[in-house]
C-alpha positions in Angstrom: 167.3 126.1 243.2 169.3 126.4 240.2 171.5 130.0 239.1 173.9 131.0 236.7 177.2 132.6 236.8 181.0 133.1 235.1 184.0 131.1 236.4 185.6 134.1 238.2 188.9 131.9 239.7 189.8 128.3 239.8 191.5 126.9 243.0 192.8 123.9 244.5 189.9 123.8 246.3 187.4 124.7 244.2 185.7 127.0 241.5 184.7 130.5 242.6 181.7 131.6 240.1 180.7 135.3 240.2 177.0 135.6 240.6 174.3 138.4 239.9 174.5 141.3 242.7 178.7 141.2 243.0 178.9 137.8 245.2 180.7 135.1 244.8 179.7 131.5 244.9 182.5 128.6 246.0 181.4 125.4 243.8 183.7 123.2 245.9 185.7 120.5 244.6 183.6 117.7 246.5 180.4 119.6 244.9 181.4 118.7 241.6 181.2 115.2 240.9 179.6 112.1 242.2 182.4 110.5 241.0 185.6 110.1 243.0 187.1 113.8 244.1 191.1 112.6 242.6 189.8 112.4 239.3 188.1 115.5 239.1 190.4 117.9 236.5 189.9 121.4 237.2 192.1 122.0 233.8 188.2 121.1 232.3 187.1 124.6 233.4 188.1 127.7 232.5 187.7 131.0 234.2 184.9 133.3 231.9 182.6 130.5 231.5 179.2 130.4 232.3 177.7 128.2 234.3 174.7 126.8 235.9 175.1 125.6 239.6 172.7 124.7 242.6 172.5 126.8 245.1 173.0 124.9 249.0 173.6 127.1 251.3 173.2 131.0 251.6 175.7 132.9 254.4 174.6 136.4 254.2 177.3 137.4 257.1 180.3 136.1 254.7 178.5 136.9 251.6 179.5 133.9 250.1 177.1 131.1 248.6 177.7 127.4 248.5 177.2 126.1 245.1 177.2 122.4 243.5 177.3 121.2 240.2 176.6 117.0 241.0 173.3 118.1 243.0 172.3 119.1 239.4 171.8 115.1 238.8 170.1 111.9 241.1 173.3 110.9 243.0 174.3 107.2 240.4 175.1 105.5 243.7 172.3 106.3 245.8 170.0 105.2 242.8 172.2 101.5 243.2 171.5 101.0 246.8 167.9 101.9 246.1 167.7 99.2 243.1 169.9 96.7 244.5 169.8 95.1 247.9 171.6 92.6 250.1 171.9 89.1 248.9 171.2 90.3 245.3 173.8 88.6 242.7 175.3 91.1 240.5 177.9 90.6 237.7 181.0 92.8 237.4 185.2 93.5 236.2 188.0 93.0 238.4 190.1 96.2 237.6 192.7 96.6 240.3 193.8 93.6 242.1 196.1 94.0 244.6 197.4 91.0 247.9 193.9 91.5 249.9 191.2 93.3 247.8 189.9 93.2 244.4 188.3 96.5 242.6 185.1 95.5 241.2 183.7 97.6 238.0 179.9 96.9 238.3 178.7 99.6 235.3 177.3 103.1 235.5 180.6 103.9 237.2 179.5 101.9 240.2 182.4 100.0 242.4 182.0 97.2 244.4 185.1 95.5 246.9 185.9 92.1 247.3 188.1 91.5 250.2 190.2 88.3 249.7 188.2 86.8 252.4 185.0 86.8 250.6 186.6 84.9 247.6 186.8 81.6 248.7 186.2 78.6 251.6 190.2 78.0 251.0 192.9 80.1 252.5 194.2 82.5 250.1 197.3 83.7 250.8 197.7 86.3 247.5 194.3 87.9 246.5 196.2 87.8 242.9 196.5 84.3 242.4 193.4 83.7 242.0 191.8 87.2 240.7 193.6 88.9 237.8 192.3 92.4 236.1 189.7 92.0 233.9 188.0 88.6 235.1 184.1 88.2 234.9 183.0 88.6 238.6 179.4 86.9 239.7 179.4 88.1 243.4 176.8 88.6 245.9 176.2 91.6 248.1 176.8 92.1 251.3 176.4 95.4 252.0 177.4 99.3 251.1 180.2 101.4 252.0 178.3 104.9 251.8 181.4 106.8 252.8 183.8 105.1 250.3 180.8 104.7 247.9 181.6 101.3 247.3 179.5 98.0 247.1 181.0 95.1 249.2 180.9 91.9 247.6 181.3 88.5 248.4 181.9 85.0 245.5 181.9 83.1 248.5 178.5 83.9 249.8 177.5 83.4 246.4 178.7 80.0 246.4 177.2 79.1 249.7 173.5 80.3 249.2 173.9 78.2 245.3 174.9 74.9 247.3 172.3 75.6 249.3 169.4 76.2 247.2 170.4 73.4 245.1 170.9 70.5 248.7 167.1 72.7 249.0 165.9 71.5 245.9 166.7 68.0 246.2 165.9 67.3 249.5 162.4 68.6 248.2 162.6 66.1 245.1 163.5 63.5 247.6 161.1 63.9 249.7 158.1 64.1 247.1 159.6 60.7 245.6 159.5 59.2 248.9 156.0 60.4 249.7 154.6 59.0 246.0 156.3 55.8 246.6 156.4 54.7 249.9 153.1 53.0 250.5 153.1 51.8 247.1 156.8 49.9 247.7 155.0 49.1 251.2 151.8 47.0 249.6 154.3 45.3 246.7 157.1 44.2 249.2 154.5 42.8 251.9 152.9 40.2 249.1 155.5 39.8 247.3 157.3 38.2 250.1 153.9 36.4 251.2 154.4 34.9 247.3 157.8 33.9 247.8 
């Protein structure tokens, strides 16, 4: 349930809203974004504003209410996992590369991981020789970090189900041309030697 209130204080912690019947709400600072809590600036509010929050919890004893602001919106991340699943290819920009792990922007404000052992078959000894910021990423992925809200990605997998799709799809080519010609080649090479 949604209610309105006015910014009464702004804290490190949070925004304190003052609601209808002299209590205060806490919207608290990991209540107000989706997005990562460190770049969340408070500055952005100020204190006489109105403003609509939902409501989570109720504590009558303390009379204080638990407010959100990101609960007003689908969670972008949740909505990801949902749409995207293991072993799906996504594309993406590298953004921070540091020695061991790349920072993967994937869109929608979305991050994905690439740990320098998911780049390549070959040792790597420096994540940054290889990746720099803003290269064109084709990754795979291999799985969700919920906590860090991060997607974990992997080139290498990506390279290793391609090779193997494509030693698939020629076996399977092979194996047609063998079955279409073999008794054929059979019946010709028996008289043909007969002849010679």
């Amino acid at each position: 349930e949604n209610i309105k209130g006015t910014i009464k204080s702004i804290t490190d912690f949070g925004i304190f809203i003052g609601l209808p019947g002299n209590i205060d709400g806490l919207i608290h600072v990991s209540d107000i974004t989706w997005d990562n809590e460190e770049i969340i600036n408070l500055a952005n509010y100020k204190k006489g504003t109105e403003l609509e929050a939902f409501i989570l919890t109720i504590d009558p004893k303390r009379q204080r209410i638990s407010l959100g602001l990101k609960q007003l919106e689908d969670d972008p991340f949740a909505i990801f996992m949902t749409n995207n699943k293991k072993g799906k290819v996504i594309n993406g920009v590298a953004s921070e590369v540091d020695e061991n792990n790349a920072l993967v922007l994937i869109g929608n404000n979305i991050k994905g991981l690439i740990n320098i052992s998911e780049v390549s078959e070959e040792n790597i000894q420096d994540l940054r020789s290889v990746l720099k910021s803003g290269d064109a990423i084709e990754a795979i992925i291999i799985g969700f970090d919920r906590k860090n809200r991060t997607v974990k990605l992997s080139i290498k997998a990506k390279e290793a189900t391609e090779e193997r799709e494509a030693l698939e799809t020629y076996k399977a080519d092979e194996s047609e041309s063998i079955a279409k010609t073999s008794l054929g080649d059979l019946l010709k090479s028996k008289f043909t030697k007969k002849d010679g």
